[in-house]
C-alpha positions in Angstrom: 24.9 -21.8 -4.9 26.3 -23.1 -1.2 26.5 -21.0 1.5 29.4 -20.4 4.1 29.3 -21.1 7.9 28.2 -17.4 8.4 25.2 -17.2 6.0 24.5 -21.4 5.1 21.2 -20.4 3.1 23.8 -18.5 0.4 22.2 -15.3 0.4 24.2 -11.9 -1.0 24.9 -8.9 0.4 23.1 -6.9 -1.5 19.6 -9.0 -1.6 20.0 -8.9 2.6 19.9 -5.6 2.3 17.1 -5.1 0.2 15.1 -7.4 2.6 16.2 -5.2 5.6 15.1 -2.0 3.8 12.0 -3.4 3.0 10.6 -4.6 6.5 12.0 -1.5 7.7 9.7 0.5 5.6 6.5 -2.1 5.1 7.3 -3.7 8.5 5.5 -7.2 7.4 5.6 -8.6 4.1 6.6 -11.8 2.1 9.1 -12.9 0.3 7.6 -12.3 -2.9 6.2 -8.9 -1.9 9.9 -7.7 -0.8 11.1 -9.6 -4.8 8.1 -7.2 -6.6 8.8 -4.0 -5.1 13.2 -4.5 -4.2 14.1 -6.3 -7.2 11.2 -7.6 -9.7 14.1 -8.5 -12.5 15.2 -11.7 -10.2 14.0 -15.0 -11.4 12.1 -15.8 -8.2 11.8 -14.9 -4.8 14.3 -17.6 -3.5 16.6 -15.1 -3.2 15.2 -13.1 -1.0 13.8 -16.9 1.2 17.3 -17.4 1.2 17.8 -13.6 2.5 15.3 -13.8 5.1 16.8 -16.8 6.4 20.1 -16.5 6.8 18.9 -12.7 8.8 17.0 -15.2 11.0 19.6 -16.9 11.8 21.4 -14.0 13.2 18.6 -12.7 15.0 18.2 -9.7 12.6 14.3 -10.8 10.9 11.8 -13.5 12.5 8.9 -15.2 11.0 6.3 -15.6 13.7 3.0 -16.3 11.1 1.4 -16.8 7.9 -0.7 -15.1 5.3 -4.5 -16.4 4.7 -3.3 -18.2 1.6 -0.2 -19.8 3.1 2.6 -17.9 2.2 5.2 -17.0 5.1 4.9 -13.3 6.7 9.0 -11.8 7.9 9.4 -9.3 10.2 12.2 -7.5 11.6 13.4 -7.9 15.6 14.7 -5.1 17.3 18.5 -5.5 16.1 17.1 -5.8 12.3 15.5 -2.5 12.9 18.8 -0.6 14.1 20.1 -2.3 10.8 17.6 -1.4 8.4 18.1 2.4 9.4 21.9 2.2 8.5 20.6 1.0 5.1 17.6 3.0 4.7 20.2 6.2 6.4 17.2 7.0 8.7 17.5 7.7 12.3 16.6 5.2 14.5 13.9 7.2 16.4 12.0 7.6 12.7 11.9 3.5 12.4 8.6 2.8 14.3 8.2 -0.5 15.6 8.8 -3.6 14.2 4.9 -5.4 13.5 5.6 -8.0 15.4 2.0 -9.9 16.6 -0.1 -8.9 13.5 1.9 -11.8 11.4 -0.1 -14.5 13.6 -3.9 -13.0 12.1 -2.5 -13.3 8.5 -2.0 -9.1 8.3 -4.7 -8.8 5.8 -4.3 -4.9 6.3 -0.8 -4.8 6.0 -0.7 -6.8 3.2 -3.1 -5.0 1.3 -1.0 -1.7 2.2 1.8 -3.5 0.4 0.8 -4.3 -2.6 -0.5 -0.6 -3.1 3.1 0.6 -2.1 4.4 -2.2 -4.8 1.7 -1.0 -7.5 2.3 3.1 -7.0 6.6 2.3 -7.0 6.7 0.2 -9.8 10.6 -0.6 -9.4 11.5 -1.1 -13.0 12.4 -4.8 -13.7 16.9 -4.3 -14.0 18.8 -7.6 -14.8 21.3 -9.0 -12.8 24.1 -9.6 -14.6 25.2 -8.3 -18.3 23.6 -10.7 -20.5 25.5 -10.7 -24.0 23.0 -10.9 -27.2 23.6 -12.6 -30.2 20.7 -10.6 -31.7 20.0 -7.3 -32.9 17.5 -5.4 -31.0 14.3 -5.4 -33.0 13.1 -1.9 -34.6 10.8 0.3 -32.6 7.2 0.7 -34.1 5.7 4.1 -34.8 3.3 3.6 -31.8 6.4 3.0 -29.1 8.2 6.4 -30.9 5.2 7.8 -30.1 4.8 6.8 -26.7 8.0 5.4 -25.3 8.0 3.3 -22.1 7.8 5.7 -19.1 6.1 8.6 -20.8 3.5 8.0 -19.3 2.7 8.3 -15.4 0.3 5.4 -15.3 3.8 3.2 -16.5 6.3 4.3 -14.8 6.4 3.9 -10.8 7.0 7.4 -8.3 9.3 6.7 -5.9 11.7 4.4 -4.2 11.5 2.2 -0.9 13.2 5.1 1.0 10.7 7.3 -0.3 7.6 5.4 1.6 6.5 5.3 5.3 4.2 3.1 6.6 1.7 3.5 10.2 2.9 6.9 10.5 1.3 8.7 13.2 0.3 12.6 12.8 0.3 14.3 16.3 -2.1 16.5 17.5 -1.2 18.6 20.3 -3.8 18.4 23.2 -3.4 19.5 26.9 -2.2 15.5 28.1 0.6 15.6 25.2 1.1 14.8 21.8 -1.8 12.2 20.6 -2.1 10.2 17.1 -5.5 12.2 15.9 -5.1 10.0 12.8 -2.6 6.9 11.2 -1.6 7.4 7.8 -1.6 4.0 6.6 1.4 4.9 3.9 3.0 8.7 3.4 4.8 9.0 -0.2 7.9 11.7 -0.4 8.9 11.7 -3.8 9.7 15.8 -5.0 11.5 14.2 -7.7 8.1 12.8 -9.6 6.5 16.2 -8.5 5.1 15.0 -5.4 6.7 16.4 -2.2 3.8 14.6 -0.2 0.8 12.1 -0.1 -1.0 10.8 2.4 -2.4 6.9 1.5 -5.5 5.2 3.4 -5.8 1.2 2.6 -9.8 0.4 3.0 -10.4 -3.7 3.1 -14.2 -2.9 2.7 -14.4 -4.1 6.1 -15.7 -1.4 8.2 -18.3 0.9 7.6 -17.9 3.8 5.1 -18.8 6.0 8.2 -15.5 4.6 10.3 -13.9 5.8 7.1 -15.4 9.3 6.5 -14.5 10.1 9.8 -10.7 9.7 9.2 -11.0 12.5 6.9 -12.3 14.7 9.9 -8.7 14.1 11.5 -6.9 14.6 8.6 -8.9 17.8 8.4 -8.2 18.8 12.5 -4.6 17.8 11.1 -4.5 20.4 8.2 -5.9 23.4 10.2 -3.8 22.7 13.2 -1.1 26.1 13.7 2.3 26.4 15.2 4.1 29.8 15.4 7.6 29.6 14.1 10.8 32.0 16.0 10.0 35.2 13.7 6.1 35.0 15.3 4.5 34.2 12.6 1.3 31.2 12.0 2.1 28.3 9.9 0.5 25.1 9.6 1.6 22.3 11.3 1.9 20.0 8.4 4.6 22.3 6.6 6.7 21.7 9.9 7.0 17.9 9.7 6.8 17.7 5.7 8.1 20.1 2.3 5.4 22.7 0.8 3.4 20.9 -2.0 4.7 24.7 -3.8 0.7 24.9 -4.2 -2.2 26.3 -1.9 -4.1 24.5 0.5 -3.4 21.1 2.1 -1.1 17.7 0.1 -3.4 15.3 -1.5 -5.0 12.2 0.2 -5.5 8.8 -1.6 -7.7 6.3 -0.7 -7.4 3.0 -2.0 -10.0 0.2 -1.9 -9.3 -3.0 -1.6 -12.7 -5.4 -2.5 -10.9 -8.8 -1.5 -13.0 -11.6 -2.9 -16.3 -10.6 -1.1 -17.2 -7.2 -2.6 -18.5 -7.4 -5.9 -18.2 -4.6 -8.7 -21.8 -2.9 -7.8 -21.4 -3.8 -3.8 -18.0 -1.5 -4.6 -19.3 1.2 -6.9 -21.6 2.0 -3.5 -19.7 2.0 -1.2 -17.0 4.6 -3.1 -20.3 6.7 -3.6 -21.6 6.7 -0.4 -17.7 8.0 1.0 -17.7 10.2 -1.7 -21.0 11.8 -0.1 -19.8 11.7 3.3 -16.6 13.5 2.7 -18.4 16.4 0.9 -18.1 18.8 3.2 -13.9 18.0 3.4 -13.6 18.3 0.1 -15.9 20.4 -2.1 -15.9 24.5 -2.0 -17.9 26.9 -0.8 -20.3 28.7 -3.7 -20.4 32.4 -3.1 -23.2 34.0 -5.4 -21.7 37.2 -7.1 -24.8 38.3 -8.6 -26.8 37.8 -11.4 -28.5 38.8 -14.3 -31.9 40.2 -15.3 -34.4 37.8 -14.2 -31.8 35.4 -14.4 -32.9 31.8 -12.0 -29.4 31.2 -11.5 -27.1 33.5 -10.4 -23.5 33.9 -11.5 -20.9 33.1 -8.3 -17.4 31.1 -7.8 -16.4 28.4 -5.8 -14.0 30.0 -2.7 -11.8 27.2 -1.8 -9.5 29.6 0.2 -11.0 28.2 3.3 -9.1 25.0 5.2 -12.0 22.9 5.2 -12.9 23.3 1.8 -9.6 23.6 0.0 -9.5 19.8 -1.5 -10.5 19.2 -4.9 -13.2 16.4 -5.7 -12.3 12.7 -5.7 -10.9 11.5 -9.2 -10.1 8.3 -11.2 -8.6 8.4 -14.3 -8.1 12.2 -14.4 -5.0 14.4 -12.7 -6.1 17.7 -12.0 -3.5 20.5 -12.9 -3.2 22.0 -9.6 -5.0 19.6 -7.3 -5.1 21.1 -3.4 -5.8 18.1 -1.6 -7.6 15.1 -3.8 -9.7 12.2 -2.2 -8.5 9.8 -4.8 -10.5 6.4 -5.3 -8.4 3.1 -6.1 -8.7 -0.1 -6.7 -6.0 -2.6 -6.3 -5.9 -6.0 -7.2 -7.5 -8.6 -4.7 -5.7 -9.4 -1.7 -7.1 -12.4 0.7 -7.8 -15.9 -0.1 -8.6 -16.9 -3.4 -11.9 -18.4 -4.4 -13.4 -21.7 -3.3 -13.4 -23.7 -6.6 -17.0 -25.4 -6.6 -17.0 -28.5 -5.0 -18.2 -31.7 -7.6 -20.6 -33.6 -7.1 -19.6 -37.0 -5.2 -19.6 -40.1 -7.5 -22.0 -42.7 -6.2 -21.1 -45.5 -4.7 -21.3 -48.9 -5.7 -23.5 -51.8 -4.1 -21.2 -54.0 -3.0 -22.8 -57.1 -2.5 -21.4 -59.7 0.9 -20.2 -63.0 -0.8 -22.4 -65.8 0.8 -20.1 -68.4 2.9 -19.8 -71.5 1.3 -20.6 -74.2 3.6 -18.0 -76.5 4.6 -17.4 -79.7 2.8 -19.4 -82.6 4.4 -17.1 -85.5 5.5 -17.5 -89.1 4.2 -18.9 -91.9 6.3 
């Protein structure tokens, strides 16, 4: 399709704006990042090139790098940020910056945080235009009666773009001003899928698991933190700046690890373990011993979970607890980073080429 003198690259209206509300959200991303989570049911992501392009060419988005395995990284300039708040209907002061500077070391951070908000939202795959069908639509089995698509959490997606924040800082008030005690990598609002609030921390497997323990420590300062509302009353900070989870104790915290092509399964399975054991005292509750009986060894007590520090539930998998308080979650996403070295063949040998001997030259006749 050609384009016009005010957009020559042909893009729509519609597929601009999903590339402005995007980078306004994920900050950095690709083209076919922005086509997986905006609008998987396209053909490709030429659309949204096509987007990104023509919003370069009014100074709205800039491409200033690329990803480890080639692909080009977009970013938003100023003026594309004021934009993607009309179209995200934030205000401008809630935006953050644009990510401009982290394209030119490939973003492997940032684009590992994408791909888990792509993988959690799971923006169901709509066509673009009515497509009339000469066929009937093939009967159901009994297993998909059973379980139809979207039953299921693990199928369906929580969420929306406008429903994600990315590199959002959570103040701590100190006697110099507000400080960032800790960066949620990604904060998920979606009441609607029974979530009000989640906190989400991207680990390449890069740093030490003891880096990463301690970012539970500030979340923890974080929780505990109290403000006094007009009435005089204590509340938590937390409630202030996001809704009441409508359960006790503090929202849930996901962590989401990201192996790249380095980390093997076992090298992995550690490393969650040994995070796991330094977060312990975040996490698990206090046993209070209520007695026992006669010469019983053990002696009967409960878990108090009451206290701030103590009022997360263990880490979990592939189970939901029914009323988690605050759950250390371990992920795995798909590997993000360059892709294998194929193993190099071995070098045919070469062949002996032998010199041609120089004929003498032809003796002249006397």
């Amino acid at each position: 399709m050609g384009g016009s003198r005010t957009y020559p690259y042909g893009s729509t209206s519609a597929v601009r704006a999903h590339v402005l509300a995007a980078l306004g959200v994920l900050k950095l991303a690709t083209a076919d990042q922005m086509h997986r989570l905006m609008a998987p049911g396209h053909k490709d992501n030429k659309a949204f090139r096509n987007a990104a392009l023509d919003l370069a060419r009014h100074g709205l988005a800039v491409s200033e790098g690329s990803t480890r395995d080639g692909n080009k990284l977009w970013s938003l300039t100023p003026l594309g940020l004021d934009a993607a708040a009309e179209v995200l209907d934030r205000p401008v002061g809630e935006m953050g910056g644009t990510g401009r500077g982290a394209a030119r070391s490939g973003a492997p951070h940032a684009m590992a945080v994408n791909e888990t908000v792509i993988a959690i939202t799971r923006t169901p795959a709509a066509a673009t235009r009515p497509v009339p069908r000469q066929q009937t639509a093939p009967t159901p089995t009994a297993k998909e009666q059973r379980w139809p698509r979207g039953s299921c959490w693990g199928e369906q997606g929580m969420g929306w773009i406008g429903s994600w924040s990315t590199e959002v800082p959570l103040n701590l008030p100190t006697s110099r001003g507000n400080r960032a005690g800790v960066r949620a990598d990604a904060v998920l609002q979606a009441p609607e899928a029974g979530l009000p609030v989640l906190f989400v921390e991207v680990d390449n497997c890069t740093e030490s698991a003891d880096i990463l323990a301690t970012k539970f420590e500030k979340y923890l300062r974080y929780f505990r933190l109290k403000t006094k509302n007009p009435l005089g009353s204590e509340s938590p900070v937390w409630r202030t700046q996001y809704p009441t989870t409508g359960r006790e104790g503090h929202p849930p915290v996901v962590v989401v690890f990201n192996p790249g092509t380095r980390t093997g399964p076992q090298a992995l399975k550690n490393r969650m373990n040994i995070v796991m054991d330094l977060t312990r005292p975040v996490w698990s509750g206090s046993y209070h011993v209520a007695g026992g009986g006669y010469g019983a060894e053990e002696r009967d007590g409960y878990y108090d979970y009451a206290d701030p520090s103590s009022s997360c539930s263990p880490p979990s998998i592939a189970s939901r607890p029914a009323a988690p308080r605050c759950g250390v979650v371990a992920v795995r996403t798909r590997p993000v980073g360059n892709p294998p070295r194929r193993p190099r063949q071995p070098r045919r040998p070469r062949r002996l080429v032998r010199p041609r001997r120089a004929t003498p030259p032809p003796r002249r006749r006397t």
